[in-house]
N, CA, C and O atoms as a Maestro MAE file, in Angstrom:
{
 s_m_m2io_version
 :::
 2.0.0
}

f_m_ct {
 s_m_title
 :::
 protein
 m_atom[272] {
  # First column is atom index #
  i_m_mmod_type
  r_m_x_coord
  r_m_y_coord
  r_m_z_coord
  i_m_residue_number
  s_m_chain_name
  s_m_pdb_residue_name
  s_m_pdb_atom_name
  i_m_atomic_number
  :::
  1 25 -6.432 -13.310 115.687 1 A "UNK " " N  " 7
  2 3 -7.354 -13.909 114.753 1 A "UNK " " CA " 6
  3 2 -7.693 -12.851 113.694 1 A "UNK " " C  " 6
  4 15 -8.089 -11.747 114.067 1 A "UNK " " O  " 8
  5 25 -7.586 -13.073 112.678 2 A "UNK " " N  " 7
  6 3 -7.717 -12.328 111.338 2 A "UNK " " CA " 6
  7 2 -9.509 -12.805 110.989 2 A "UNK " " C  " 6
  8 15 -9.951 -13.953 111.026 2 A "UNK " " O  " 8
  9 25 -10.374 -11.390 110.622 3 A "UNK " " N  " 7
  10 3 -11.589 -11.732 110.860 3 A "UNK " " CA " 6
  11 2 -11.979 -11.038 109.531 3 A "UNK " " C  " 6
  12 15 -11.309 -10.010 109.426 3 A "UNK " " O  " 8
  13 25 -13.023 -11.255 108.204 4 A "UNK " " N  " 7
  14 3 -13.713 -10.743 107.344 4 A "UNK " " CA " 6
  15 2 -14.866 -9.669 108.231 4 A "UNK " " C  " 6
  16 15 -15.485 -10.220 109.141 4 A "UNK " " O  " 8
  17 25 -15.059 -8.645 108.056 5 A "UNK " " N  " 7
  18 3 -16.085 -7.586 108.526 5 A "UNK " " CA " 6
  19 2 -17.119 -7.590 107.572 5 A "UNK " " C  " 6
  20 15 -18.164 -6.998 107.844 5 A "UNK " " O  " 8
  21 25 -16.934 -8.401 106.061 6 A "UNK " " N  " 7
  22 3 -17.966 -8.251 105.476 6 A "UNK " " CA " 6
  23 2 -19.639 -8.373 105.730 6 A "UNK " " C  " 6
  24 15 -20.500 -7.613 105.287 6 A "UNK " " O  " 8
  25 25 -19.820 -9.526 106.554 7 A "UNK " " N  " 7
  26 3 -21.322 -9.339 107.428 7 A "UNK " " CA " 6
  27 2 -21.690 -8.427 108.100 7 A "UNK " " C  " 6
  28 15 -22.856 -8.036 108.031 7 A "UNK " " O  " 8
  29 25 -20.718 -7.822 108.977 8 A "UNK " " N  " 7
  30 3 -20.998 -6.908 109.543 8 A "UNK " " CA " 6
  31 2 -21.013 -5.655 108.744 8 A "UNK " " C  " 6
  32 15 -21.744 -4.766 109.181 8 A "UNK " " O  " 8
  33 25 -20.286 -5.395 107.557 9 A "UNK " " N  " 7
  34 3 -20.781 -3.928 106.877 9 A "UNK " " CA " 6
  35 2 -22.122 -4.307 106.116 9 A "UNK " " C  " 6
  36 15 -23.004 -3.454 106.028 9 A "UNK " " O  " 8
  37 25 -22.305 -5.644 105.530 10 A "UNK " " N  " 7
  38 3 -23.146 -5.727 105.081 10 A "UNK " " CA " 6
  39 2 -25.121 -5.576 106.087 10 A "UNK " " C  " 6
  40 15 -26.258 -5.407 105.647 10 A "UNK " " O  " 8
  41 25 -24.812 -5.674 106.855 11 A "UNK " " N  " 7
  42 3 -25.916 -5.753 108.226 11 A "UNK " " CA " 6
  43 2 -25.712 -4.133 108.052 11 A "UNK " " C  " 6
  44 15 -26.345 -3.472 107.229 11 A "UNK " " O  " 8
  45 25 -24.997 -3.741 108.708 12 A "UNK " " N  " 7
  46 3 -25.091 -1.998 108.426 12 A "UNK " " CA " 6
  47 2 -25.744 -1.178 107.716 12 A "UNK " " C  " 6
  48 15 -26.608 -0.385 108.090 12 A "UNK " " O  " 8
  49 25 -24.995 -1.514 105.797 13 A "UNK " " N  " 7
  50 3 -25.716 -0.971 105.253 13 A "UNK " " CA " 6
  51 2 -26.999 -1.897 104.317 13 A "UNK " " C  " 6
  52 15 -27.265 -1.737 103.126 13 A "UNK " " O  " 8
  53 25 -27.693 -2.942 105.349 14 A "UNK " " N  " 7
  54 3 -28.427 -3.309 104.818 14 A "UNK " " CA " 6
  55 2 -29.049 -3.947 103.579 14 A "UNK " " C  " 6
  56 15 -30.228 -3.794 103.259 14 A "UNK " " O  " 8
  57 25 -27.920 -4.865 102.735 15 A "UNK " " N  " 7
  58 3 -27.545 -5.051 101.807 15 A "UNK " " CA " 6
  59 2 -27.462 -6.741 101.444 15 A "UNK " " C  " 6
  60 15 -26.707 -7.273 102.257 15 A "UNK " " O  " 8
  61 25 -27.895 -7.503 100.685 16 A "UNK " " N  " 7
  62 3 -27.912 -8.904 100.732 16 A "UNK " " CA " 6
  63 2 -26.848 -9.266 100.304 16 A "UNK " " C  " 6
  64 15 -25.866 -8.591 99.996 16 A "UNK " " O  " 8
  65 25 -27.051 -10.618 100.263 17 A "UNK " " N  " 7
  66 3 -25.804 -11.416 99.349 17 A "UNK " " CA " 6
  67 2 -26.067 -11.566 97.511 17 A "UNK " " C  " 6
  68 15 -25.446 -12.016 96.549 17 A "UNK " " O  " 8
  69 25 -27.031 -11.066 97.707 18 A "UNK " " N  " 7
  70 3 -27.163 -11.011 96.097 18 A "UNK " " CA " 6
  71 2 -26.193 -9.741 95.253 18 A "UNK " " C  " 6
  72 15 -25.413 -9.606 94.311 18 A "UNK " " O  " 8
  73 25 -26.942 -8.892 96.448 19 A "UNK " " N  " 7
  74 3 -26.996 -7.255 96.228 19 A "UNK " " CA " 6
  75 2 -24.976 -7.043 95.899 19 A "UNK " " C  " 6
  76 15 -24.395 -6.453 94.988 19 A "UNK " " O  " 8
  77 25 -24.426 -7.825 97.105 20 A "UNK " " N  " 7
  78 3 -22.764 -7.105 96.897 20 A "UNK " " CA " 6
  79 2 -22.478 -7.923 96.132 20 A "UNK " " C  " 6
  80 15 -21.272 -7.705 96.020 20 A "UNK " " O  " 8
  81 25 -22.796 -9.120 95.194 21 A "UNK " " N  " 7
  82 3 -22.503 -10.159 94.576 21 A "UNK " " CA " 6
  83 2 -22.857 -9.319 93.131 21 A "UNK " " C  " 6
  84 15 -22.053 -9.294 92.200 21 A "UNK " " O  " 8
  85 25 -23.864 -8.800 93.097 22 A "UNK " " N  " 7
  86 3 -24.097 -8.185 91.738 22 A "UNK " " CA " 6
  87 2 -22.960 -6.863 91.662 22 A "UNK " " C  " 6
  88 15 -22.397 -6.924 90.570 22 A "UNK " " O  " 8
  89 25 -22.620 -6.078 92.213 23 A "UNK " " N  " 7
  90 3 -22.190 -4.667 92.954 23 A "UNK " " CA " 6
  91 2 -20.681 -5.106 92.442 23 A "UNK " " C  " 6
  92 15 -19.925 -4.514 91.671 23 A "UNK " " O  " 8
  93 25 -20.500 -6.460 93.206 24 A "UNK " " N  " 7
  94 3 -18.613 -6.347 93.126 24 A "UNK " " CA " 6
  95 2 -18.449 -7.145 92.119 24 A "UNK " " C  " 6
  96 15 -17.349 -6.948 91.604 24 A "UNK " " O  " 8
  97 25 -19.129 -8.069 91.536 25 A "UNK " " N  " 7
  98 3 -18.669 -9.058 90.586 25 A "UNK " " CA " 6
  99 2 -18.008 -10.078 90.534 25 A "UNK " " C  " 6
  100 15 -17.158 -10.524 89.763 25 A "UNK " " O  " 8
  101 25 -18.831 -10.645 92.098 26 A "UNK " " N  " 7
  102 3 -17.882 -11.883 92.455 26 A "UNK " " CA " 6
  103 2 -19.338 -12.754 92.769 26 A "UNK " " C  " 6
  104 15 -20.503 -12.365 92.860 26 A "UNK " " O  " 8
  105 25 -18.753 -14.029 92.882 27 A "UNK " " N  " 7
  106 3 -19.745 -14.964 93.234 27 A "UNK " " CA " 6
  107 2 -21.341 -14.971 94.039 27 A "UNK " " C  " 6
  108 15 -21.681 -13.790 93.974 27 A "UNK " " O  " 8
  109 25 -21.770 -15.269 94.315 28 A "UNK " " N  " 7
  110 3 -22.747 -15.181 95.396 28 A "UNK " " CA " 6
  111 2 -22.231 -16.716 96.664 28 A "UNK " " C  " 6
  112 15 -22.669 -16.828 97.808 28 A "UNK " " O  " 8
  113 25 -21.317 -17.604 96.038 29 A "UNK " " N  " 7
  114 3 -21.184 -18.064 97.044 29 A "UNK " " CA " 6
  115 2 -20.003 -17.818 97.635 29 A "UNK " " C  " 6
  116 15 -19.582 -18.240 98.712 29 A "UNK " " O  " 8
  117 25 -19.406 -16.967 96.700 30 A "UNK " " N  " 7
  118 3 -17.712 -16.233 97.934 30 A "UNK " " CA " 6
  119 2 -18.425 -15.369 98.811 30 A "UNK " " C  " 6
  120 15 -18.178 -15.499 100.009 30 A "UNK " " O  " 8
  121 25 -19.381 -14.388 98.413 31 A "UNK " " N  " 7
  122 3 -20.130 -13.523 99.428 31 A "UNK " " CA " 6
  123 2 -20.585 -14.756 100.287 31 A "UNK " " C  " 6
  124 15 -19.800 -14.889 101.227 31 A "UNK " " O  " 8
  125 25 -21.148 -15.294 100.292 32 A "UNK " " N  " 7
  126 3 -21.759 -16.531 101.305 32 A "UNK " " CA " 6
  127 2 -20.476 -16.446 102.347 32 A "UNK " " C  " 6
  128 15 -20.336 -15.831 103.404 32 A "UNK " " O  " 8
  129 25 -19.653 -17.271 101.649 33 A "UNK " " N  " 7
  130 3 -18.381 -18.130 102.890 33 A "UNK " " CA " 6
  131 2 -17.670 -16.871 102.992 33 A "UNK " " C  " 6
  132 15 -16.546 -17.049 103.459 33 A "UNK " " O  " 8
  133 25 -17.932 -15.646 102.716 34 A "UNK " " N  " 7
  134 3 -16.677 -14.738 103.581 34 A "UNK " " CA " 6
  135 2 -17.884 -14.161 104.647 34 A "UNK " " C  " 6
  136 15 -17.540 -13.618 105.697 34 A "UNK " " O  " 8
  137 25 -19.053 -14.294 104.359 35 A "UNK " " N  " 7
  138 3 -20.138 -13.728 105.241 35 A "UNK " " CA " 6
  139 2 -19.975 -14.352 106.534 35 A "UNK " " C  " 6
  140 15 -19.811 -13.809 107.626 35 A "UNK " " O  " 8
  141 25 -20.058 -15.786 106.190 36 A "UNK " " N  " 7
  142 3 -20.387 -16.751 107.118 36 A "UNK " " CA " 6
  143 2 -18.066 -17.338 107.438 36 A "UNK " " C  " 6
  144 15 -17.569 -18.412 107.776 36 A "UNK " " O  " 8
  145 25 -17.549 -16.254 107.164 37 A "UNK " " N  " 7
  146 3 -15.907 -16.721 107.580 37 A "UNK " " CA " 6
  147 2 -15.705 -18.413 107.220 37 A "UNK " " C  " 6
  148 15 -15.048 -19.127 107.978 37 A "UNK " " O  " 8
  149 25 -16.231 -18.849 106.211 38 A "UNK " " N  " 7
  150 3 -15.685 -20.311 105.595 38 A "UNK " " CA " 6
  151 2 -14.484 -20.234 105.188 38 A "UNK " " C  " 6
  152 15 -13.540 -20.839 105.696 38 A "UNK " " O  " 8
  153 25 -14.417 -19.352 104.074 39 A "UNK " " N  " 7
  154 3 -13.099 -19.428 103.388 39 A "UNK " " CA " 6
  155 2 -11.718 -19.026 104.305 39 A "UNK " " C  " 6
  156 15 -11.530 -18.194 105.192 39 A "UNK " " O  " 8
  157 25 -10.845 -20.043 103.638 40 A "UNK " " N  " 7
  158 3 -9.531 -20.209 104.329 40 A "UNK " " CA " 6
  159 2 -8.432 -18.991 103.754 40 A "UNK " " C  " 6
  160 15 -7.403 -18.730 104.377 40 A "UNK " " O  " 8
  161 25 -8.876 -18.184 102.267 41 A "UNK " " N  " 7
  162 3 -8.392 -17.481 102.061 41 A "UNK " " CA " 6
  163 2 -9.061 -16.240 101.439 41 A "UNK " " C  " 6
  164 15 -10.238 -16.178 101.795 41 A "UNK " " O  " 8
  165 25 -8.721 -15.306 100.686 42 A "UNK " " N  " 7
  166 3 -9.390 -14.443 99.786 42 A "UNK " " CA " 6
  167 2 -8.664 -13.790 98.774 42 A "UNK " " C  " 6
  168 15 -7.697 -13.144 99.178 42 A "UNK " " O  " 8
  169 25 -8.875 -13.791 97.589 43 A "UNK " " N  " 7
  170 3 -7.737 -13.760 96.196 43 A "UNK " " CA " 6
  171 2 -7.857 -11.853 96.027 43 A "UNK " " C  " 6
  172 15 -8.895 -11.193 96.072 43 A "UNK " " O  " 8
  173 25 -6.302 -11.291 95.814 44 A "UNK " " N  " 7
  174 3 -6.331 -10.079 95.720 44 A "UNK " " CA " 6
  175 2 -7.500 -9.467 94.472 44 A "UNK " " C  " 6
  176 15 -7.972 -8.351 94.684 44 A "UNK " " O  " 8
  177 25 -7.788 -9.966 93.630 45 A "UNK " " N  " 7
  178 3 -9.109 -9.488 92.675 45 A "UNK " " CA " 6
  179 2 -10.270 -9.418 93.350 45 A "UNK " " C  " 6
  180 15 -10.902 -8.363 93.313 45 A "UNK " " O  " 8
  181 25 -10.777 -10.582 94.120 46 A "UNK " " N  " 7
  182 3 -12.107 -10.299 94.874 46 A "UNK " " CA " 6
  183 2 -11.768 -9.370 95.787 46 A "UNK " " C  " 6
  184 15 -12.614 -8.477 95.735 46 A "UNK " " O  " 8
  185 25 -10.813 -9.104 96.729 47 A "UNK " " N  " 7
  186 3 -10.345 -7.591 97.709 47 A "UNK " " CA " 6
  187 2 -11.017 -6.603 96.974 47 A "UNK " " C  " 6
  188 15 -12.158 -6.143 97.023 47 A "UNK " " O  " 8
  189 25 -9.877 -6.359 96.177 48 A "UNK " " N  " 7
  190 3 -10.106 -5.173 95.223 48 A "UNK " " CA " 6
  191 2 -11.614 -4.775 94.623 48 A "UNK " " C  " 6
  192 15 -11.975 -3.600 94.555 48 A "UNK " " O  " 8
  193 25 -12.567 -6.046 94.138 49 A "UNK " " N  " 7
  194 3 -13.738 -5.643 93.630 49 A "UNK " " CA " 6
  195 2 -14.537 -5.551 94.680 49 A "UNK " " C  " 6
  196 15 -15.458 -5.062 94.025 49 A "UNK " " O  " 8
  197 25 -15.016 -5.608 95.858 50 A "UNK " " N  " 7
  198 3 -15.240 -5.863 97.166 50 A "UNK " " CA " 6
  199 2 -15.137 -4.582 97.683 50 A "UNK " " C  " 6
  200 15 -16.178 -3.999 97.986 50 A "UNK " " O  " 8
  201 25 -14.027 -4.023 97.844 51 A "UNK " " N  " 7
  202 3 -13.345 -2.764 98.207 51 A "UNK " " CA " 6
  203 2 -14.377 -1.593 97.547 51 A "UNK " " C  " 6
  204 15 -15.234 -0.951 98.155 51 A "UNK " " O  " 8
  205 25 -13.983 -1.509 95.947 52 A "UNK " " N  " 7
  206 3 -14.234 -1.135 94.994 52 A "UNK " " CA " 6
  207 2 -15.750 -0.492 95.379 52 A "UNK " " C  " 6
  208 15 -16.043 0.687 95.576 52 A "UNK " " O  " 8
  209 25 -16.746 -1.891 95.419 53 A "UNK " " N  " 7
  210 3 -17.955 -1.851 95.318 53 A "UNK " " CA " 6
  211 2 -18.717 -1.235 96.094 53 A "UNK " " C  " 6
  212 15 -19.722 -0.564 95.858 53 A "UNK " " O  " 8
  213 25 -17.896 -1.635 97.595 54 A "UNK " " N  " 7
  214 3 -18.023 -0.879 99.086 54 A "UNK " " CA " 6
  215 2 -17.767 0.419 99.614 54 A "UNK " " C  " 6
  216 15 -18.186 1.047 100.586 54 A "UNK " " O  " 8
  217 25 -16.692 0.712 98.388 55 A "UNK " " N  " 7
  218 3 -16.033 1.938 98.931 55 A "UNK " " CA " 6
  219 2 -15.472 2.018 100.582 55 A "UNK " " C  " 6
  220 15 -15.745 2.726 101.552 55 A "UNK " " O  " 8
  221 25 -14.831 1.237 100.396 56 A "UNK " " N  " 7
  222 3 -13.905 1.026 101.990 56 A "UNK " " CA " 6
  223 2 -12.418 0.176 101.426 56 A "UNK " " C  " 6
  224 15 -12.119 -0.475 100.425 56 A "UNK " " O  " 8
  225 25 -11.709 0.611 102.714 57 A "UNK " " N  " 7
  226 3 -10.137 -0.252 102.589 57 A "UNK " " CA " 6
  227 2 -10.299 -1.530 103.048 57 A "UNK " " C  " 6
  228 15 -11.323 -2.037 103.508 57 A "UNK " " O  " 8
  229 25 -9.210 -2.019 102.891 58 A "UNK " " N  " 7
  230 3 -8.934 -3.396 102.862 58 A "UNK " " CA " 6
  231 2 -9.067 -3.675 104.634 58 A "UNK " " C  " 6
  232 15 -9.757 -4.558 105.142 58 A "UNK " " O  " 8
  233 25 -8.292 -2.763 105.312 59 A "UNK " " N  " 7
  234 3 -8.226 -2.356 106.702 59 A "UNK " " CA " 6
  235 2 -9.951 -2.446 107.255 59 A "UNK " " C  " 6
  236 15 -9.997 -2.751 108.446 59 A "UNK " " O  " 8
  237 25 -11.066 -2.281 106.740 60 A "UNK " " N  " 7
  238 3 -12.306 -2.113 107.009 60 A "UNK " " CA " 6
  239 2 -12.888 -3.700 106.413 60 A "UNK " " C  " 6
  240 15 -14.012 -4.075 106.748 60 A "UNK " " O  " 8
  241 25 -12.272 -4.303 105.784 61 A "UNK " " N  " 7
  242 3 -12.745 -5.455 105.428 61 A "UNK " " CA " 6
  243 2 -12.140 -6.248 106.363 61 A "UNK " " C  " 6
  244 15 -12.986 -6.420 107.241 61 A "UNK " " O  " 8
  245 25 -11.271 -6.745 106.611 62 A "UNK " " N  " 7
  246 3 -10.254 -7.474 107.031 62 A "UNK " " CA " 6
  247 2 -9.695 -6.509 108.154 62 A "UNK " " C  " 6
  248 15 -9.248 -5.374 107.995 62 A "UNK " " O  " 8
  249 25 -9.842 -7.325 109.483 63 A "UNK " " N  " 7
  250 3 -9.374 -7.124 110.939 63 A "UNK " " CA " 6
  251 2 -8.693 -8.027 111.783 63 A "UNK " " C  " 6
  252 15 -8.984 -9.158 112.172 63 A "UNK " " O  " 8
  253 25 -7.814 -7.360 111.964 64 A "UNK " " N  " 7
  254 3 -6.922 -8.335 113.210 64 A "UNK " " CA " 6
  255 2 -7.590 -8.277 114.460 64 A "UNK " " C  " 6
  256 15 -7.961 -7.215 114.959 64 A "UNK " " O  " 8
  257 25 -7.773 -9.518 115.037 65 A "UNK " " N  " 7
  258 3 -8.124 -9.117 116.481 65 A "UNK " " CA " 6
  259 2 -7.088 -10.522 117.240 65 A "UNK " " C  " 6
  260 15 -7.405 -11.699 117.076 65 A "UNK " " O  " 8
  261 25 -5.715 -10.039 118.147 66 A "UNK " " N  " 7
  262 3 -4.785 -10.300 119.087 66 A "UNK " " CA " 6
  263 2 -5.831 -11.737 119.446 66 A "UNK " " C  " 6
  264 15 -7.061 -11.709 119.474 66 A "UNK " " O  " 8
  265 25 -5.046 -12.819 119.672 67 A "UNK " " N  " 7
  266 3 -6.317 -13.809 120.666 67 A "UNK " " CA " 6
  267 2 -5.510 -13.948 121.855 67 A "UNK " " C  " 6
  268 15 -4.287 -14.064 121.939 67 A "UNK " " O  " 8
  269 25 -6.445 -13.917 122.820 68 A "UNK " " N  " 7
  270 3 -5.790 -13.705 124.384 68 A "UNK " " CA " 6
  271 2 -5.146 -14.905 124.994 68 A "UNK " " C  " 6
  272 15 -4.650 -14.835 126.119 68 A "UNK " " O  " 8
  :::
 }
 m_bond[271] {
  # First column is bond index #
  i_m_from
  i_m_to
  i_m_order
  :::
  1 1 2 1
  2 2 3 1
  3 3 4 2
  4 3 5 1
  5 5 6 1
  6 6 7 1
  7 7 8 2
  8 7 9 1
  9 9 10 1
  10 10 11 1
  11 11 12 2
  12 11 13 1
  13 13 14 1
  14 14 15 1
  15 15 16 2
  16 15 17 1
  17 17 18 1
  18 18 19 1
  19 19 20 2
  20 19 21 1
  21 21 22 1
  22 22 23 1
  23 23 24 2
  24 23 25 1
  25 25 26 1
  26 26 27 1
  27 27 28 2
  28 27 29 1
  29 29 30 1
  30 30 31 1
  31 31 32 2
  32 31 33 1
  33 33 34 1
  34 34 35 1
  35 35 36 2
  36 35 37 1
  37 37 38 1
  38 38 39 1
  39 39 40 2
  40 39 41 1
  41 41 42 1
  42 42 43 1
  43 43 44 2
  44 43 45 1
  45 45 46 1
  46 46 47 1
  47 47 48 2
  48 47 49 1
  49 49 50 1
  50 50 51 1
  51 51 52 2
  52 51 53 1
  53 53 54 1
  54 54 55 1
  55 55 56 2
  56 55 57 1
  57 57 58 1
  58 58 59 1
  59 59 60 2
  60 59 61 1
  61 61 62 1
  62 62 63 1
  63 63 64 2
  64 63 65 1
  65 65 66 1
  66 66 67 1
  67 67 68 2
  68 67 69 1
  69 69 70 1
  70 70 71 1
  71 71 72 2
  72 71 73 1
  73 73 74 1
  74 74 75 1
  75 75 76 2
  76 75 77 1
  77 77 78 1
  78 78 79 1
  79 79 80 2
  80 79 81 1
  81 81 82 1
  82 82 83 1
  83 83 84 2
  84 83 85 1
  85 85 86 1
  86 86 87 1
  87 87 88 2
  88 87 89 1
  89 89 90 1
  90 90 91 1
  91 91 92 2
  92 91 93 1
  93 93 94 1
  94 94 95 1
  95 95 96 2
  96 95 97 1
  97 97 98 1
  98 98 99 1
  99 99 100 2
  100 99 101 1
  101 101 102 1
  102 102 103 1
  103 103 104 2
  104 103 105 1
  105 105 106 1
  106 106 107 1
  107 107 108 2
  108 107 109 1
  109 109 110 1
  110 110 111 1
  111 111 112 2
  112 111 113 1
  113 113 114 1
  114 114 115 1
  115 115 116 2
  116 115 117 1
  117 117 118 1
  118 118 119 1
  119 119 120 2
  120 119 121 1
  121 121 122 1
  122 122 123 1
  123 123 124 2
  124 123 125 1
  125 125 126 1
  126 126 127 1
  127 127 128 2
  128 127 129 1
  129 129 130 1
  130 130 131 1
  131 131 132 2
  132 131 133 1
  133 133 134 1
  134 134 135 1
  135 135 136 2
  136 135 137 1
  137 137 138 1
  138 138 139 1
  139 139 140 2
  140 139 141 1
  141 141 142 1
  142 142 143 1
  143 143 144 2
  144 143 145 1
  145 145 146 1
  146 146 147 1
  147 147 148 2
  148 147 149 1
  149 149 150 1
  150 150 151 1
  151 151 152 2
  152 151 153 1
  153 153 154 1
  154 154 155 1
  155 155 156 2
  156 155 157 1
  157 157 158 1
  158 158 159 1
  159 159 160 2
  160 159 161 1
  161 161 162 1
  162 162 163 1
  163 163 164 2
  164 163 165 1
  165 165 166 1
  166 166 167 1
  167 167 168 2
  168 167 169 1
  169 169 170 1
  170 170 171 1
  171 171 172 2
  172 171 173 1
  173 173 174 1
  174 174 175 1
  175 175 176 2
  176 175 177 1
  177 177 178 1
  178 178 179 1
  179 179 180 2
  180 179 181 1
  181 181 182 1
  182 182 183 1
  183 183 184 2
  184 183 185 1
  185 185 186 1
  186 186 187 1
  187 187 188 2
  188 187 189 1
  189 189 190 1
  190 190 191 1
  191 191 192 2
  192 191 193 1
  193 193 194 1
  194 194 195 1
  195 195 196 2
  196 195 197 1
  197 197 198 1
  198 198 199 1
  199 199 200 2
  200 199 201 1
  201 201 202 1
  202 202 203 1
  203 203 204 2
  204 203 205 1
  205 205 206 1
  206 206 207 1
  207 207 208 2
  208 207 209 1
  209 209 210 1
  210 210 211 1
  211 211 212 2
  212 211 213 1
  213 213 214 1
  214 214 215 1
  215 215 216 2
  216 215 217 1
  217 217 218 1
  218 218 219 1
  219 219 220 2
  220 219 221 1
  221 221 222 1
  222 222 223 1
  223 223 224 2
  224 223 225 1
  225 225 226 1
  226 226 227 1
  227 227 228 2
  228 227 229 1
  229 229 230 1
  230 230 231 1
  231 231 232 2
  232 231 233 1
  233 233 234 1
  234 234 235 1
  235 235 236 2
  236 235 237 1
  237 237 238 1
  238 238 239 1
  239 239 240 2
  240 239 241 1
  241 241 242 1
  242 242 243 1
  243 243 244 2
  244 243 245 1
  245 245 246 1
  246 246 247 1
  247 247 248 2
  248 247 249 1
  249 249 250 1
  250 250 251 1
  251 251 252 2
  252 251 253 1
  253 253 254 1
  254 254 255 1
  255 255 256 2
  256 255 257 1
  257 257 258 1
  258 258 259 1
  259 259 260 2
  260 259 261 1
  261 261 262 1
  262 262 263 1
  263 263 264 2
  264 263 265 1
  265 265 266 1
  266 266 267 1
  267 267 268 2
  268 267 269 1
  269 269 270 1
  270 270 271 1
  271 271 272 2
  :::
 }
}
């Protein structure tokens, strides 16, 4: 299962959905549905500004986890 970590870095460093929405320059409701894993995909520009904003890899956003 391929999983967004974005809630979880965002819980970390304590940070809203406004806050990485202003930061990366993407929606407030793509931050929503990748928070909450809605979206079915994610477009290499939002990665990149996301990344960017976070200062982390793609590898720290996006995780594989094997399903048993």
């Amino acid at each position: 299962m391929i999983r967004c970590m974005l809630g979880k870095i965002m819980w970390e460093r304590k940070l809203t959905n406004a806050e990485v929405a202003d930061m990366a320059g993407v929606s407030r409701n793509t931050i929503s549905s990748l928070v909450n894993e809605k979206n079915q995909r994610i477009d290499y520009p939002t990665l990149d500004r996301l990344c960017k904003a976070l200062n982390i890899t793609v590898c720290e956003l996006i995780q594989y986890f094997p399903e048993e």
